[in-house]
C-alpha positions as CSV (number, residue, x, y, z in Angstrom):
1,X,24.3,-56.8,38.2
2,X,24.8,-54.2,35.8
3,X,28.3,-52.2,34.4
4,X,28.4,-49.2,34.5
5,X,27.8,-47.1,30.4
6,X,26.3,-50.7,29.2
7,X,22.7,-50.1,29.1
8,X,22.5,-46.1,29.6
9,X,18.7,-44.8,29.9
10,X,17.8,-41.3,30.0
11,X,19.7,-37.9,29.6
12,X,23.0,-37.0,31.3
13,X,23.2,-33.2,32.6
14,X,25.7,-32.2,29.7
15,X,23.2,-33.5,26.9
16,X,20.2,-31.7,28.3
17,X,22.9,-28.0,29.0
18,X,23.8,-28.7,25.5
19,X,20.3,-29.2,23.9
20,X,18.9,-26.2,25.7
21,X,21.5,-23.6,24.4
22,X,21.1,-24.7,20.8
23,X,17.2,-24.5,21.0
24,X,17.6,-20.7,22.8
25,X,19.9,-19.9,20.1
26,X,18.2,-21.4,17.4
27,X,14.8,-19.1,19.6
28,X,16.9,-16.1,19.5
29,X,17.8,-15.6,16.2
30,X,13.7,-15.9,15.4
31,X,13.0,-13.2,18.0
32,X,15.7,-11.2,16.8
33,X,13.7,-11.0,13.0
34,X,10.9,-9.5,14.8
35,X,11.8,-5.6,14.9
36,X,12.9,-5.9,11.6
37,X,9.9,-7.6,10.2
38,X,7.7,-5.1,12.0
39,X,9.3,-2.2,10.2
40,X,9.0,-4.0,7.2
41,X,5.7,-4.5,7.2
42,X,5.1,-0.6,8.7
43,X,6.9,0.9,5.3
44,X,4.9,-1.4,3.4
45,X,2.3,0.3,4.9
46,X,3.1,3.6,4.3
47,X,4.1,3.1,0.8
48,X,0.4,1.6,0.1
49,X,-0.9,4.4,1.6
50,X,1.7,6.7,-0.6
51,X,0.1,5.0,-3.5
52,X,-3.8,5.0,-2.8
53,X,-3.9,8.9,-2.2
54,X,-1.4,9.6,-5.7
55,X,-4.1,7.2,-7.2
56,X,-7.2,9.3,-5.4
57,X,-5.3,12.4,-6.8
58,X,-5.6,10.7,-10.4
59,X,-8.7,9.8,-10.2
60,X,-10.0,13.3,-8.8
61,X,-8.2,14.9,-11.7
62,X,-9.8,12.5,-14.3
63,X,-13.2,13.3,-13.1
64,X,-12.8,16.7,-13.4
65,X,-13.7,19.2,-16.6
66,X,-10.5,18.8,-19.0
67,X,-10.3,22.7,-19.3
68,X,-10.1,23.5,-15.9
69,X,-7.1,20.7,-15.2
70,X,-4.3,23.0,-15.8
71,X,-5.3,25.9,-14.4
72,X,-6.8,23.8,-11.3
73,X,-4.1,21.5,-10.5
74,X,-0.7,22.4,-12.4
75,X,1.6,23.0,-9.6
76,X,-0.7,22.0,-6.9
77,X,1.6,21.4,-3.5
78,X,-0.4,19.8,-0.3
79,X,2.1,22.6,1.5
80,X,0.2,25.5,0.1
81,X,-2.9,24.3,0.3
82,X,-5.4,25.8,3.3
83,X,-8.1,23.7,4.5
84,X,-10.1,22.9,8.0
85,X,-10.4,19.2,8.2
86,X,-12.2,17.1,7.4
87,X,-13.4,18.7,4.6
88,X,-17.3,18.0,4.3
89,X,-18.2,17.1,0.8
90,X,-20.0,20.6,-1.1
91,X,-23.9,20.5,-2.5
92,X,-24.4,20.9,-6.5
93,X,-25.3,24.2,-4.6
94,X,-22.7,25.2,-3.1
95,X,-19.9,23.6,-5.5
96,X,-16.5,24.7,-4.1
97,X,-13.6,24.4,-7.2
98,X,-11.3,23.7,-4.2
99,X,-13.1,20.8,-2.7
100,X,-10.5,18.3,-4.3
101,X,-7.3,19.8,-3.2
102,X,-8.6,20.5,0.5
103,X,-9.8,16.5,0.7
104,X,-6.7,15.2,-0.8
105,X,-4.4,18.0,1.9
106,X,-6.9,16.8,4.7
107,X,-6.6,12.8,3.6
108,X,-2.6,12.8,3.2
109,X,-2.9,15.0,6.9
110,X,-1.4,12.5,10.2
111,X,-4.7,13.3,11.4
112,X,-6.8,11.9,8.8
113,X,-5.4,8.7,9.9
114,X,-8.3,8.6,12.6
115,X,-11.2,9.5,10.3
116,X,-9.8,7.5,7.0
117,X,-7.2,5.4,7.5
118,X,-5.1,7.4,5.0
119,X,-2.4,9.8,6.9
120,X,0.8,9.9,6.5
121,X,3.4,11.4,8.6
122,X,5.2,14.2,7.0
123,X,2.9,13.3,4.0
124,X,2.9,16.4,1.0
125,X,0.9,16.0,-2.1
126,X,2.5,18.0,-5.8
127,X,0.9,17.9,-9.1
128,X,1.9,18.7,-12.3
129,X,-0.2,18.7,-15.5
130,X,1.6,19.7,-18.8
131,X,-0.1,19.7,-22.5
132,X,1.3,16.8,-24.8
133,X,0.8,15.5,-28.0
134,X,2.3,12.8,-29.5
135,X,4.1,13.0,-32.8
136,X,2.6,11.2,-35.6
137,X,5.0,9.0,-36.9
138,X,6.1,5.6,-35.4
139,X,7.1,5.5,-32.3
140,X,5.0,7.9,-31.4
141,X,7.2,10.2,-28.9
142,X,5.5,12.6,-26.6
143,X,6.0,16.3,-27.5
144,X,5.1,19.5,-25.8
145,X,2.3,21.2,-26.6
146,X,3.4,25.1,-25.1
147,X,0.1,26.5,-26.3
148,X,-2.3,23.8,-25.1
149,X,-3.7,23.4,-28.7
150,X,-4.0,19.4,-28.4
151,X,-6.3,17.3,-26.0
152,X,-3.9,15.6,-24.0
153,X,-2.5,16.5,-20.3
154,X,0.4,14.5,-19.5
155,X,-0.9,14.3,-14.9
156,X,2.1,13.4,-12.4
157,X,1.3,13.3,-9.5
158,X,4.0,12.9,-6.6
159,X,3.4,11.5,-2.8
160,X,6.6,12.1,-0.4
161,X,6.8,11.2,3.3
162,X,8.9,11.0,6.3
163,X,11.8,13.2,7.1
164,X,11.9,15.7,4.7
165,X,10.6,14.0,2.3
166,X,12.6,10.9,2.5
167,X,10.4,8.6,0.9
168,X,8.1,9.1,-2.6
169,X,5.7,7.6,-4.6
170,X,4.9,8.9,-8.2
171,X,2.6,7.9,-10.3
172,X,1.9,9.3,-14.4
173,X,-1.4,9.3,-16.8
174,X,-2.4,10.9,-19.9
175,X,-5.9,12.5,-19.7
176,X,-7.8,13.1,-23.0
177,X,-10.6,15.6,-23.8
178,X,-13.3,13.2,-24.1
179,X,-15.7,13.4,-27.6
């Protein structure tokens, strides 16, 4: 004969009730990370994609002729730019000065999204390119250069996204007339 609570085998009802509510508590605080992970991981997104078209703009810039970067780009603004997307690349015939801002208007556009993978929602380009120099003694400040006379261009180039502009990425580089 056995006693009753001697040998006890199994689970009573109040150790499984109890067991379940911790593991769907423990279960809902993971599922509750979820959103917020998701929208993590979508302004991560945006901010790469903030970065890789200020970093096209750069690299646009430093392929182009060092005259023309001032009078091409300084106060360049995505807003005022006109273009028909996308923007089919220009023949050595047919060179169009404007080909770089229309891309880079037409890449930042929601709708480039589909055809490069680059848009951004709200997304506006600026440029500015000023004339520098550098001053000659340690440590070497930057100083204006009003009349251009020197062969450095101080390029910043500024992403923003999102309502009103919410959200920005700037990037900086000196360009040098090459010898």
């Amino acid at each position: 004969m056995r006693h009753a609570g001697t040998n006890r085998e199994g689970l009573t009802l109040i150790e499984v009730l109890f067991a379940s509510s911790v593991l769907a508590f423990a279960l809902l605080g993971v599922a509750g990370m979820f959103p917020s992970a998701m929208r993590l991981v979508y302004t991560g997104g945006e901010t790469t994609k903030a970065t890789m078209l200020a970093r096209e703009m750069i690299d646009m810039i430093r392929a182009d002729a060092f005259d023309s970067l001032v009078g091409r780009y300084h106060g360049l603004d995505t807003d005022a730019v006109s273009a028909t997307c996308p923007v089919l690349p220009t023949t050595l015939t047919t060179l169009d000065p404007d080909y770089n801002r229309k891309k880079w208007k037409c890449d930042m556009a929601p709708s480039g999204t589909l055809d490069t993978g680059q848009g951004l929602r709200g997304g506006r380009g600026t440029v500015t390119v000023t004339c520098v120099g550098f001053s000659s003694e340690p440590p070497y400040d930057e100083v204006n250069d009003p009349g251009c006379a020197r062969d450095t261009r101080r390029v910043s180039v500024t992403v923003s996204w999102g309502a009103q502009g919410s959200r920005s990425v700037g990037l900086v580089t000196y360009v040098t007339r090459a010898e």
